[in-house]
C-alpha positions as CSV (number, residue, x, y, z in Angstrom):
1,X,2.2,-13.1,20.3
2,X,4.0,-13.2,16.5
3,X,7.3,-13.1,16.4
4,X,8.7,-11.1,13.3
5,X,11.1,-11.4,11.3
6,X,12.4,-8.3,9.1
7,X,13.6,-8.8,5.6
8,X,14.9,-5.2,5.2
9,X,16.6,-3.0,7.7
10,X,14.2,-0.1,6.1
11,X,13.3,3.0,7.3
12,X,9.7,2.3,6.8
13,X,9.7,-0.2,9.6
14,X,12.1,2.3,12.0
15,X,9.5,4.9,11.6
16,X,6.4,3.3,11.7
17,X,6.3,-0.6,11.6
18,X,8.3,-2.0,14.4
19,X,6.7,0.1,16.5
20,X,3.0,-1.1,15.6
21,X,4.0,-4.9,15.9
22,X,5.0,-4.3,19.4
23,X,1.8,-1.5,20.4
24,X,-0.1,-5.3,19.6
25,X,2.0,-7.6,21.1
26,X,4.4,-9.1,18.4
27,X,8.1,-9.2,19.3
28,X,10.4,-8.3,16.2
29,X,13.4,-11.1,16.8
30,X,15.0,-11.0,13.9
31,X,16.2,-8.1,10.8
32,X,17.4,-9.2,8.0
33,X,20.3,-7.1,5.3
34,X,22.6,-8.0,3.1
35,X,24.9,-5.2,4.9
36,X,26.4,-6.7,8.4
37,X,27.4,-3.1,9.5
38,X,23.5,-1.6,8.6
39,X,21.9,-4.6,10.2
40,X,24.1,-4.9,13.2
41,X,23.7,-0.9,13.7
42,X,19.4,-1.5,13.1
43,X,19.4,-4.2,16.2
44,X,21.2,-1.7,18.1
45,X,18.7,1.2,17.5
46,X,15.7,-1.1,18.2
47,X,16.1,-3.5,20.5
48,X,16.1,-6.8,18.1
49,X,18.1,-9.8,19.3
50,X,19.8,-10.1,16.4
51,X,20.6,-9.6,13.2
52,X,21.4,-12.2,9.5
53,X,22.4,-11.1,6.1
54,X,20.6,-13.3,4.1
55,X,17.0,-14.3,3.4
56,X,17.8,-18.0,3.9
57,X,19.1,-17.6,7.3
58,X,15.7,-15.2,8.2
59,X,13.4,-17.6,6.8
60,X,15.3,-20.7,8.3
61,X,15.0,-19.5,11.4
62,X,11.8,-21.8,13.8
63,X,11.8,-18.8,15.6
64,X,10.2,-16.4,13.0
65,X,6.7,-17.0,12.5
66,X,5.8,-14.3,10.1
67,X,7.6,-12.1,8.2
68,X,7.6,-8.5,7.2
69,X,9.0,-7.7,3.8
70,X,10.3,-4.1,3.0
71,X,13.0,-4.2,0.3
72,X,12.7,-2.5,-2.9
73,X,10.1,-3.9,-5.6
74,X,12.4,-5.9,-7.2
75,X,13.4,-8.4,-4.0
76,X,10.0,-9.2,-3.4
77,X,9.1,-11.6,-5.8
78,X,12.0,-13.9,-4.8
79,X,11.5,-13.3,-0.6
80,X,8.4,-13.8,-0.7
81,X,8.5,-17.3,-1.9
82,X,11.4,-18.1,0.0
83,X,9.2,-17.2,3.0
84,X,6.3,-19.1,1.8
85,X,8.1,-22.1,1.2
86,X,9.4,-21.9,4.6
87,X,6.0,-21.8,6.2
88,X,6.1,-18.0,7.3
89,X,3.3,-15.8,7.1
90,X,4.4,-12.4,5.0
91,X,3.4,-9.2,4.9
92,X,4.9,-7.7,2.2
93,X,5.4,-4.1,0.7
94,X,3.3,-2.9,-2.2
95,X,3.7,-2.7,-4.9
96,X,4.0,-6.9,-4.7
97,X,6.8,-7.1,-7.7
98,X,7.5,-5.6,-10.8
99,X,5.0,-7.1,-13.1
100,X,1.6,-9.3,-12.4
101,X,3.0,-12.7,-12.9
102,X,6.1,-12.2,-10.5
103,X,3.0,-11.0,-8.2
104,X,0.8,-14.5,-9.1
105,X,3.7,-16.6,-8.1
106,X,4.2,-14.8,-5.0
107,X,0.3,-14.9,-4.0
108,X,0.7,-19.1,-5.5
109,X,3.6,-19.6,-3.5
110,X,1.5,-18.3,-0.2
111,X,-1.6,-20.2,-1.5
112,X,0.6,-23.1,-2.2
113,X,2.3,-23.1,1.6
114,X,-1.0,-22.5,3.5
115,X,0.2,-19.7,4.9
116,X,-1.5,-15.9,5.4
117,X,-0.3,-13.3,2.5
118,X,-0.9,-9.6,3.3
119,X,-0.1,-6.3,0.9
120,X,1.0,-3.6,3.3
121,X,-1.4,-0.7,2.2
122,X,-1.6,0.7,5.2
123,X,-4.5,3.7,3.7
124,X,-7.3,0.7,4.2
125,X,-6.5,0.9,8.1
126,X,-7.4,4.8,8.2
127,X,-11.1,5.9,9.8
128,X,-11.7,8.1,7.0
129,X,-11.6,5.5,4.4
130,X,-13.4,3.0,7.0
131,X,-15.8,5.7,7.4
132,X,-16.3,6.6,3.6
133,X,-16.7,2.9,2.7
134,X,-19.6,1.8,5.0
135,X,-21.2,5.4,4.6
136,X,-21.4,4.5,0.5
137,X,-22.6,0.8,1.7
138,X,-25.5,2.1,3.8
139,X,-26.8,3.8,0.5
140,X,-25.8,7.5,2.5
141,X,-24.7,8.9,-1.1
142,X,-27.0,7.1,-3.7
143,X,-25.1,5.7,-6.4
144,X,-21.7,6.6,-6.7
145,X,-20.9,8.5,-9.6
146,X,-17.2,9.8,-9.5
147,X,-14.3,10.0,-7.2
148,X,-11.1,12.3,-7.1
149,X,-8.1,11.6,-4.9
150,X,-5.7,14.1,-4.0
151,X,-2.2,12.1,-3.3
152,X,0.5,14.7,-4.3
153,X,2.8,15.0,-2.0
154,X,6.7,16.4,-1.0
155,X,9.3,13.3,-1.0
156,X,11.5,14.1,1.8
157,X,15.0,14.3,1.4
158,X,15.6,11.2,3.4
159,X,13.8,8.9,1.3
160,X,15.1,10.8,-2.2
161,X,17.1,7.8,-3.2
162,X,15.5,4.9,-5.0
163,X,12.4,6.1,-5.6
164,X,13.5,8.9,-8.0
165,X,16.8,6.9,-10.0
166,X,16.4,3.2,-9.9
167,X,13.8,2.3,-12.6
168,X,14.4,-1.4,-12.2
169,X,13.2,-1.2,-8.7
170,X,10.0,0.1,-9.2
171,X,11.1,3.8,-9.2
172,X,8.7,6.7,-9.9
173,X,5.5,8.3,-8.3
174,X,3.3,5.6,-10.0
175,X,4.4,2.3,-8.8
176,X,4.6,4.4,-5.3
177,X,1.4,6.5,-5.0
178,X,-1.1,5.7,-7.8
179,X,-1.6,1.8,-6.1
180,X,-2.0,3.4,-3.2
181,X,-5.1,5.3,-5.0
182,X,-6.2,2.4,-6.7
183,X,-6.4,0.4,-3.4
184,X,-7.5,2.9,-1.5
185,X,-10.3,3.4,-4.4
186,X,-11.2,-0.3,-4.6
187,X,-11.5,-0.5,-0.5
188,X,-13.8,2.1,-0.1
189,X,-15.7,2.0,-3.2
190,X,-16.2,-2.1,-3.2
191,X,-15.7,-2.0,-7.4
192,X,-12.7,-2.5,-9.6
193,X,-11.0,-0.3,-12.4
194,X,-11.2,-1.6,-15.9
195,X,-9.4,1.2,-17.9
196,X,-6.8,3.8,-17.1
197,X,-5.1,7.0,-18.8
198,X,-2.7,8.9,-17.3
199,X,0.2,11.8,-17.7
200,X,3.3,11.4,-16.0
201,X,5.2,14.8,-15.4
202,X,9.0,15.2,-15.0
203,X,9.2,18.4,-12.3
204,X,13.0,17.8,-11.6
205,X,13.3,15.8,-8.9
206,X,13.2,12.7,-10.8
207,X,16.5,10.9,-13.0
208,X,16.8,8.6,-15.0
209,X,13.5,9.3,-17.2
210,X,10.9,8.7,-14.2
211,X,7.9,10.6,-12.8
212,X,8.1,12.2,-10.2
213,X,4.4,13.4,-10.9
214,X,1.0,11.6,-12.7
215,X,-2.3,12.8,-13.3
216,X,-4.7,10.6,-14.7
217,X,-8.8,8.6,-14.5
218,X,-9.8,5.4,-14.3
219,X,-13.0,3.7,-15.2
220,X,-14.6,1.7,-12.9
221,X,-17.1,-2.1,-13.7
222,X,-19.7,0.5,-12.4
223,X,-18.9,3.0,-14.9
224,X,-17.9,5.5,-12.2
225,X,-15.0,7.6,-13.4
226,X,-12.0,8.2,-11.1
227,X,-9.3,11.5,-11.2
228,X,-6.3,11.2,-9.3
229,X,-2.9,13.7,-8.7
230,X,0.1,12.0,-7.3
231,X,3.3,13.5,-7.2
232,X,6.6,13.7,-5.2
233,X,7.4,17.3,-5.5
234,X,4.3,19.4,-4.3
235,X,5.8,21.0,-1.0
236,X,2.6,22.8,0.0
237,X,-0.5,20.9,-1.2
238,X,-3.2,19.1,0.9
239,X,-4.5,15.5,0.3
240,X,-8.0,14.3,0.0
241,X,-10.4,11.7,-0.7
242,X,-13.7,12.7,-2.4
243,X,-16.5,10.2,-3.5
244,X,-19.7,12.1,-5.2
245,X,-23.3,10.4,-6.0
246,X,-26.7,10.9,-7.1
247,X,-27.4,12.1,-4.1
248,X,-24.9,13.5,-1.7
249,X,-21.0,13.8,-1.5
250,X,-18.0,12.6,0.6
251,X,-15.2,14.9,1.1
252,X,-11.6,13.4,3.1
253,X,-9.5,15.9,3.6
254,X,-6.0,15.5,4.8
255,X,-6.7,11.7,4.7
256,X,-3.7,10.1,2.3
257,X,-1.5,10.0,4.8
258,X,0.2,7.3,7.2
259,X,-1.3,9.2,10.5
260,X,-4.2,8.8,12.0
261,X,-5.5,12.1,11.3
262,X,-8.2,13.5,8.5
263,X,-11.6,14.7,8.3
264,X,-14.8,13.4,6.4
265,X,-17.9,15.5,5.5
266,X,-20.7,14.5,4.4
267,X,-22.7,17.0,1.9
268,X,-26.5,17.0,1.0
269,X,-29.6,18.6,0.8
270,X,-29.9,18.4,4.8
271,X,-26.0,20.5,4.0
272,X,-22.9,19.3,5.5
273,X,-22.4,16.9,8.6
274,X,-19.2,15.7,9.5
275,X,-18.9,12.0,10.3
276,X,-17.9,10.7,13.2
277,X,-13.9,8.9,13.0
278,X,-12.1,6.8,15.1
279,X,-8.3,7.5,14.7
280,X,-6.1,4.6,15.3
281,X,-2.6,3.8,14.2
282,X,-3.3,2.6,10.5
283,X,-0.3,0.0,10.7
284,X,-1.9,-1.5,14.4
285,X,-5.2,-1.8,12.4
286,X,-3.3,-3.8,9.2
287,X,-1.6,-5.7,12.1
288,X,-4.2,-7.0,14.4
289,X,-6.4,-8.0,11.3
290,X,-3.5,-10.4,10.2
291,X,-2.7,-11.8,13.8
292,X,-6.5,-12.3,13.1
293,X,-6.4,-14.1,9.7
294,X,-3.6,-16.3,11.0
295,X,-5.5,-17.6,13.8
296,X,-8.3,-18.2,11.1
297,X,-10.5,-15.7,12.4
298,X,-10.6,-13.4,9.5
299,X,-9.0,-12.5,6.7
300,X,-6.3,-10.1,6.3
301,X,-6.8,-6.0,5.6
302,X,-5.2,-6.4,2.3
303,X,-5.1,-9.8,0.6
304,X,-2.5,-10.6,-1.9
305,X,-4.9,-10.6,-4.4
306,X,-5.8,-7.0,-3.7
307,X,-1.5,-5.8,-4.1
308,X,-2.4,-7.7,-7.7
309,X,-5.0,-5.7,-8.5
310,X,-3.5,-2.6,-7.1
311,X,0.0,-3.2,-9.3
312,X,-1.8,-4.1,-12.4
313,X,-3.8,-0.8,-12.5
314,X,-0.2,1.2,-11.6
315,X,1.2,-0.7,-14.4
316,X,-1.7,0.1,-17.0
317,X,-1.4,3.8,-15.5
318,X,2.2,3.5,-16.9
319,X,1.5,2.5,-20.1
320,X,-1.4,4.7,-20.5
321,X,1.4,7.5,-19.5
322,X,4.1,6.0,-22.2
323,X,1.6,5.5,-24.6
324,X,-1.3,8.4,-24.4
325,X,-3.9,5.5,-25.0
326,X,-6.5,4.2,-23.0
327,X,-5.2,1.2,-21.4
328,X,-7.7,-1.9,-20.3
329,X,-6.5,-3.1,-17.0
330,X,-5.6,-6.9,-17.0
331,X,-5.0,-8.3,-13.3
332,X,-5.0,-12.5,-14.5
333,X,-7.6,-12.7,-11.6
């Protein structure tokens, strides 16, 4: 059983994450923020011993075996070393940092300590991607050709904070969505991006000269050619996942999501046949693969490497946007 440790009293754990660490038998026994009154109220709501305000006092603790790292962008680089050099396991928040060496010395750091580095992108723990990945493995499609992801979204009001006024923490629909895109891309296709462009739209929700929308392509090493739509102010729009070759189609529907819901048809000259899914809870599935990788049995859903290569393309996305270039995408990998 893991025992967790919390740096971040955030409402991504209190709705999905603590949760899923105890649904496969980890024990969350610590929570760590730098506001006594927040933390103290967060141990109260869920049951966790106790509470520290500092990442020195989480990570010191021979209690905590692994730890799950939540904070905004900017924190991570920092906690994440401090974690590694404590010998904790971390599973940390994507995007990894704020630019791609912050993210190498975090993945070093990890490397460095001998201990298991995961990226939180919860999307690779969905059947509809798990089914669209080994359908395009089995040669079900023929070659892959293009892909179009359909990620734009209503922020609610409760998380309308950060993510549409703080720059310096990794604010906007880019750094948010798009890497979820570009992971979710990567996992399913089994290629990389090398180029990006992109738009990035202000629809009024954002401040401070963020996105609160992007549209944009990348290019592929295969030469398959990527569209995406990401955004934080679409109230009414669906998500999907599509994946077209020479010779058939995959179309997710309502599959860029953190439930464990969607769809997947296939479409060819036989017509259309939906594949068969197994729903789980995404953040269970991302969980018991690193419990897994820790007991060297396996490798974790999302590798450190992999949040690099997902920030790098959300960064060249942004440039692409600031720019209206074609940006080559650079991971240092």
């Amino acid at each position: 059983m893991t025992h967790w440790g919390l740096i971040g009293a955030s409402t991504i754990a209190h709705e999905w994450v603590i949760d899923a660490m105890r649904a496969v038998g980890g024990e969350v026994v610590s929570v760590m923020s730098t506001s006594a009154e927040r933390g103290a109220a967060y141990v109260r709501d869920h049951g966790i011993a106790k509470s520290v305000t500092s990442v020195a006092d989480l990570v010191g603790d021979p209690n905590v075996q692994s730890v799950y790292i939540s904070t905004t962008n900017e924190l991570h680089r920092d906690q994440v070393i401090a974690a590694a050099r404590a010998g904790k396991h971390i599973l940390c928040e994507k995007p990894l940092a704020m630019s791609i060496e912050d993210a190498h010395a975090m993945v070093t750091a990890a490397r460095d300590a001998g201990v298991v580095m995961a990226t939180n992108h919860h999307l690779r723990g969905a059947a509809t991607h798990r089914a669209m990945r080994d359908a395009i493995a089995a040669g079900t499609i023929g070659k892959p050709l293009a892909a179009r992801v359909f990620h734009a979204v209503y922020l609610p009001p409760h998380l309308q904070g950060w993510r549409l006024d703080r720059p310096e923490a990794g604010g906007g629909v880019i750094l948010d969505i798009t890497v979820h895109d570009t992971d979710t891309l990567r996992f399913v296709l089994g290629d990389d991006p090398v180029e990006a462009v992109g738009l990035g739209q202000y629809g009024g929700m954002a401040k401070a000269g963020l996105e609160d929308a992007a549209m944009g392509v990348l290019r592929f090493k295969s030469g398959l050619i990527a569209q995406f739509h990401d955004g934080f102010t679409t109230k009414y729009a669906t998500t999907g996942f599509e994946v077209h070759g020479s010779e058939g189609s995959l179309i997710g529907r309502d599959c860029m999501t953190q439930k464990p819901v969607g769809t997947v048809t296939l479409r060819n000259m036989d017509g259309e046949t939906e594949l068969s899914l197994d729903h789980r809870n995404l953040y269970q599935n991302t969980l018991v693969a690193f419990d897994e990788a820790i007991a060297g049995r396996g490798k974790p859903l999302c590798s450190g490497e992999d949040g690099i290569w997902s920030l790098s393309t959300g960064l060249a996305v942004m440039q692409a946007a600031a720019s209206g270039g074609t940006v080559r995408i650079e991971t240092g990998l």
